[in-house]
C-alpha positions, 0 to 999 in steps of 0.5 A: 671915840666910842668911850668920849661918846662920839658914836657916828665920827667912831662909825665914820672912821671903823667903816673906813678901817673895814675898808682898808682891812676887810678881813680885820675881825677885831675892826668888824667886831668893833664897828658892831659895838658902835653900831649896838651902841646907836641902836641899828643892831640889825647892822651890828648883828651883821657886823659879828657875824662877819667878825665871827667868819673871820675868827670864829674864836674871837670871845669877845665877839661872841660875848657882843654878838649875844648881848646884840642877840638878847636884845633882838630876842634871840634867845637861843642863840645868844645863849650859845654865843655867850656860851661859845664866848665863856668857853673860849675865854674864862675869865671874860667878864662881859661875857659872864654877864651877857649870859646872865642877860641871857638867861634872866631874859629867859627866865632862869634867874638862879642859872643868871646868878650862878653865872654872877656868882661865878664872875663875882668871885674873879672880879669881886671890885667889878662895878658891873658885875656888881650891878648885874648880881644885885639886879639877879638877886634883886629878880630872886626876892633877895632884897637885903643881898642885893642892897649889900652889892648896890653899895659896894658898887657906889663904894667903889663909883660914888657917882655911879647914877645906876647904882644910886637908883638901884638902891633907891629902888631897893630901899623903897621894895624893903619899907613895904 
């Protein structure tokens, strides 16, 4: 229901799933991807957490939990979510690129790339991680690197509306 954009018949039938199986982390989990998704992170926040009290290595929890973290400003902590997230699961590619959110919110754009590069190199054809590379080389003055991954990713998703506007974007900053 979530993928088909049905956001409060998804919320309507986790809510009733966690009350049939209060201790499901995945459910939990899940209930807290719908609600970031609706914007009401501070349930969502709640909703990781209880996920995490239930299984505390549940990476892709950990992973949400710190893009649900980043966007409420915690910083920090969301720093160690994703962290716990890629420790627990290295080839979590999500996870990779909620900690380079992390740490481009932060500031730390090398350390931001890196951490693309790093997922870039598992999953190369990624439009996401794409996207997030380019936009990390984009924040480090790296225009012409960036426009090479903008295209790869509308290669790959010609009707990607993102990557049409990111390219745009870039065009515009390389005729200055």
């Amino acid at each position: 229901l979530q993928e088909r954009g049905k956001l409060e018949e998804s919320r309507r039938c986790l809510e009733r799933a966690v009350g049939l199986s209060p201790g499901a982390a995945d459910i939990q989990s899940n209930l807290g991807n719908t609600l970031k998704k609706l914007g009401e992170l501070a349930l969502a926040r709640q909703r990781y957490e209880r996920a995490l009290e239930l299984d505390p290595n549940y990476a892709v929890a950990h992973s949400n939990f710190a893009a649900t973290l980043n966007e409420l400003g915690e910083y920090e902590r969301a720093r160690t979510h994703a962290r716990r997230a890629l420790t627990i699961a290295p080839s979590l590619v999500d996870a990779y690129i909620n900690a380079a959110e992390v740490e481009t919110r932060v500031g730390r754009h090398q350390l931001a790339l890196q951490l693309l590069d790093d997922v870039y190199a598992m999953a190369p054809d990624n439009v996401r991680v794409l996207m997030a590379r380019a936009d990390a080389l984009r924040s480090l003055d790296r225009p012409i690197e960036a426009l090479r991954d903008v295209e790869r990713a509308r290669a790959l998703e010609p009707m990607n509306g993102d990557a049409c506007n990111s390219r745009a974007l870039i065009l515009q900053a390389l005729r200055r």
